[in-house]
C-alpha positions as CSV (number, residue, x, y, z in Angstrom):
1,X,0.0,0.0,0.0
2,X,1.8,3.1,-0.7
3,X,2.0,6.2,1.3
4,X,-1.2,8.2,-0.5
5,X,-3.8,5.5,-0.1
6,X,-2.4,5.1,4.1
7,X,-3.3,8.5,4.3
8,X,-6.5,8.4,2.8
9,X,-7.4,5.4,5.4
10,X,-6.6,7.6,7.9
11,X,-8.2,10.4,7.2
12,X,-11.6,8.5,6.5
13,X,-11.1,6.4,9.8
14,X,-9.8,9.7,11.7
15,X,-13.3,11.9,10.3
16,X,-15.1,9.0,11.5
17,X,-13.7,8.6,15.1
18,X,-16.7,9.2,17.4
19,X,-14.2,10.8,19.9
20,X,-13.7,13.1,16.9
21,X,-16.7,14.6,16.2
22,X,-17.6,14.4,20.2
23,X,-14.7,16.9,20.8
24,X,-15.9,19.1,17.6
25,X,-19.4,19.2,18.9
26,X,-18.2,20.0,22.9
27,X,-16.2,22.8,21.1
28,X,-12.7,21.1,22.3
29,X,-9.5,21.2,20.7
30,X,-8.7,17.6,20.7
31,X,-10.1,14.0,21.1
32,X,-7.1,13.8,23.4
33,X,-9.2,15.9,25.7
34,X,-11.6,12.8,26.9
35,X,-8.4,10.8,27.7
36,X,-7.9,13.7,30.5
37,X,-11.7,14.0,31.5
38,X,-11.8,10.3,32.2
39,X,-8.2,10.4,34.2
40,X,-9.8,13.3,36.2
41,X,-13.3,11.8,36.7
42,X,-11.5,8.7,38.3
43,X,-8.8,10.3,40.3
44,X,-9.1,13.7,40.7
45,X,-5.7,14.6,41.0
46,X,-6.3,18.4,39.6
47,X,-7.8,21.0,42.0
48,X,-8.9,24.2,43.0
49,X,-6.2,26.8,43.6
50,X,-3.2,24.3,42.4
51,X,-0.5,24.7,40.1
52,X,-0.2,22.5,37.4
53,X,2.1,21.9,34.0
54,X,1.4,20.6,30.5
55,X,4.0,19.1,28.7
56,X,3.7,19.3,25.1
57,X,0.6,21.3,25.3
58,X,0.0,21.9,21.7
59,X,-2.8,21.9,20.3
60,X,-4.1,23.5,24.0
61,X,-6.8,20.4,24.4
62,X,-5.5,19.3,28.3
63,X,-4.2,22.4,29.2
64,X,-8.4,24.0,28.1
65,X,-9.4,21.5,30.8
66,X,-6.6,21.6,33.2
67,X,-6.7,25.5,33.3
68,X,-10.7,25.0,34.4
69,X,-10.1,22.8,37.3
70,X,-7.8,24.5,39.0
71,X,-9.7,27.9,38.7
72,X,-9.0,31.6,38.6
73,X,-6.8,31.1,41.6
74,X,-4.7,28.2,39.9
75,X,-2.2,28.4,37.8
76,X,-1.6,26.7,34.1
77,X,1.7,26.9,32.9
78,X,1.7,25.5,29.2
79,X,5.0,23.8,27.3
80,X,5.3,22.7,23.4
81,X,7.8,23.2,20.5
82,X,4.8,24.5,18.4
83,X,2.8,27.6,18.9
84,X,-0.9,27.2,20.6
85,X,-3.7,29.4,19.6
86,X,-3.6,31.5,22.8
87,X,-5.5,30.4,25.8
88,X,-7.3,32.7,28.7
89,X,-5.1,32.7,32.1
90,X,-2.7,29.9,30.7
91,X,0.9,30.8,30.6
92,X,2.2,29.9,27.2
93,X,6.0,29.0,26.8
94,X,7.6,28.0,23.1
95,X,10.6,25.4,23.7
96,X,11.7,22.2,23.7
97,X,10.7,20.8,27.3
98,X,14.2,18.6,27.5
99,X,16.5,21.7,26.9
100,X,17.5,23.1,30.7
101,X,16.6,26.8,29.2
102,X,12.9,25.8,28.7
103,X,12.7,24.0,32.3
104,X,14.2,27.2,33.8
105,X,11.5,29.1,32.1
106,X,8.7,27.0,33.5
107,X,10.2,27.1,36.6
108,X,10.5,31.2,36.7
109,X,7.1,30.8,35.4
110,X,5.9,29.5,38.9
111,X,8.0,31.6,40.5
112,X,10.6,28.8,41.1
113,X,7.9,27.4,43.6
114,X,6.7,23.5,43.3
115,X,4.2,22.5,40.8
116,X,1.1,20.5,42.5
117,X,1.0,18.2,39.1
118,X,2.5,17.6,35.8
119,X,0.2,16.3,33.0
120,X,1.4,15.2,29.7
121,X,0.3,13.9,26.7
122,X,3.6,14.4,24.5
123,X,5.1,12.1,22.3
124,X,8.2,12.4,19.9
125,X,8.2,12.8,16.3
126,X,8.4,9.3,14.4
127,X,11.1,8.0,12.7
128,X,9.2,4.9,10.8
129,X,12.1,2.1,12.9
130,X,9.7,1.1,15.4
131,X,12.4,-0.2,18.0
132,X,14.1,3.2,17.6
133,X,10.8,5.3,18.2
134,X,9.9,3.2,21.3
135,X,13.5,4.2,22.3
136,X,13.1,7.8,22.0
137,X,9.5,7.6,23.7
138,X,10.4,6.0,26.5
139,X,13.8,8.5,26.8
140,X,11.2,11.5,26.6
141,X,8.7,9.8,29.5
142,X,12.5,9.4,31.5
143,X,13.3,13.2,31.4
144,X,9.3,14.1,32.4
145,X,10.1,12.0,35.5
146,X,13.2,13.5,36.0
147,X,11.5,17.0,35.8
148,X,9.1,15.8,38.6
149,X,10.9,14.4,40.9
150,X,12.8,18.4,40.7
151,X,9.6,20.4,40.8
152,X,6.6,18.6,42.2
153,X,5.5,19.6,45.6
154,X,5.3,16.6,48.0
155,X,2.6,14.3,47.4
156,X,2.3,16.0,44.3
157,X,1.0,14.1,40.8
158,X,2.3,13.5,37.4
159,X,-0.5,11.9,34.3
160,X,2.5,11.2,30.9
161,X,1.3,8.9,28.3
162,X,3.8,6.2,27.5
163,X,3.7,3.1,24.8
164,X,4.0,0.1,25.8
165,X,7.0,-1.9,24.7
166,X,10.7,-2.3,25.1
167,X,11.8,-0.4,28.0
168,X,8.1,0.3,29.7
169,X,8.4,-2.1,32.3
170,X,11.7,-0.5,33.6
171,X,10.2,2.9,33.4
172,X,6.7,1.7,35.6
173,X,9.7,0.7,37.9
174,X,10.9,3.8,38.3
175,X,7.8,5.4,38.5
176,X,6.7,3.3,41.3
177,X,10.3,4.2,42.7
178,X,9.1,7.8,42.6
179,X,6.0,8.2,43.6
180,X,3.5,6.0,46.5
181,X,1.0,5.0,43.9
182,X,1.5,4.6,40.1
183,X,-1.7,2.9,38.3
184,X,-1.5,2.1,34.4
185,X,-4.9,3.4,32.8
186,X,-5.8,3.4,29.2
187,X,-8.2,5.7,28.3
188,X,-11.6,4.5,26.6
189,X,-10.4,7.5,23.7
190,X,-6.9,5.7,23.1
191,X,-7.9,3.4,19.8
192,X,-7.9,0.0,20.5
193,X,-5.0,-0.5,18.3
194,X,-2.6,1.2,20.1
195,X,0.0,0.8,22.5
196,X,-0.5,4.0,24.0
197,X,-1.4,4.5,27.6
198,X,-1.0,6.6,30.5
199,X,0.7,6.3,33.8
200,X,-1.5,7.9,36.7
201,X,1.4,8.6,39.3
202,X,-0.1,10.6,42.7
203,X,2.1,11.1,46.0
204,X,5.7,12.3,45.0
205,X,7.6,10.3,47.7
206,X,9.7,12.6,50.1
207,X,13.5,12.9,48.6
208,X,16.0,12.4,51.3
């Protein structure tokens, strides 16, 4: 099958997705957006008056809902290489989250304070070598964790999506190494299909 007709497969499956045209009807920016509402419905790790941060905001879907939750006295710092069509009372910042520069902007961003929870739903570009994109996946899940276990507030909460495959079980490891409770949802909106799911990690153990 060459590369025109995949596309066209896609596209017809995509326009059908009943996730899809939910989102288009409920006005949000992404079908991503009931992978989050579902997370939050069951856990309800995002509140009132926190801080939280989006990694790899773009297209603005999580960080819509995120910036709801935590109200007018929260605070939603956003994060993604591409541009987002502004959002009202999110804090927008154009980078690339794994270069030291960007994580020094987030953190001036919160006034170099703890973030209550880190949500993200980011994944890297694709390369078409499966083993290699798994690689770089898991490496970009890796350096989220890394960020948390630097600026999350005690107890605090990290949601990352992460596919399943070489190197996941390690990484839930670590994750459980990190935090008190790390449970591994997926999402009625991630396709069938897919490897893709989340890890729901809540209660940043105390670093001694």
């Amino acid at each position: 099958m060459n590369k025109k007709s995949k596309s066209k497969i896609w596209f017809q499956k995509h326009i059908n997705d009943p996730f899809v045209k939910e989102a288009q009807q409920a006005g949000y920016r992404s079908r991503a957006s009931f992978k989050l509402i579902e997370i939050q419905n069951s856990y309800k790790l995002i509140k009132q008056r926190q801080t939280v941060c989006d990694l790899g905001a773009a297209p603005g879907g999580w960080s819509e809902l995120a910036k709801k939750w935590v109200g007018p006295k929260g605070k939603l710092i956003a994060c993604d290489l591409l541009e987002i069509n502004p959002l009202d009372g999110v804090i927008f910042i154009q980078g690339d989250f794994t270069s030291p520069e960007t994580q020094q902007q987030i953190c001036e961003a919160n006034d170099n304070q703890k973030l209550n929870a880190i949500i993200s739903d980011m994944a890297p570009d694709t390369m078409g070598h499966q083993a290699t994109d798994q690689l770089r996946s898991i490496g970009l899940v890796e350096q989220v964790l890394h960020f948390s276990k630097n600026n999350l507030a005690e107890d605090g909460a990290c949601i990352v999506k992460v596919f399943q495959g070489v190197g996941f079980d390690q990484l839930v490891k670590d994750f459980r190494l990190t935090f008190k409770k790390v449970i591994i949802k997926k999402p009625k909106a991630s396709k069938d299909a897919s490897k893709e799911v989340y890890l729901v990690a809540q209660n940043l153990k105390k670093i001694i």
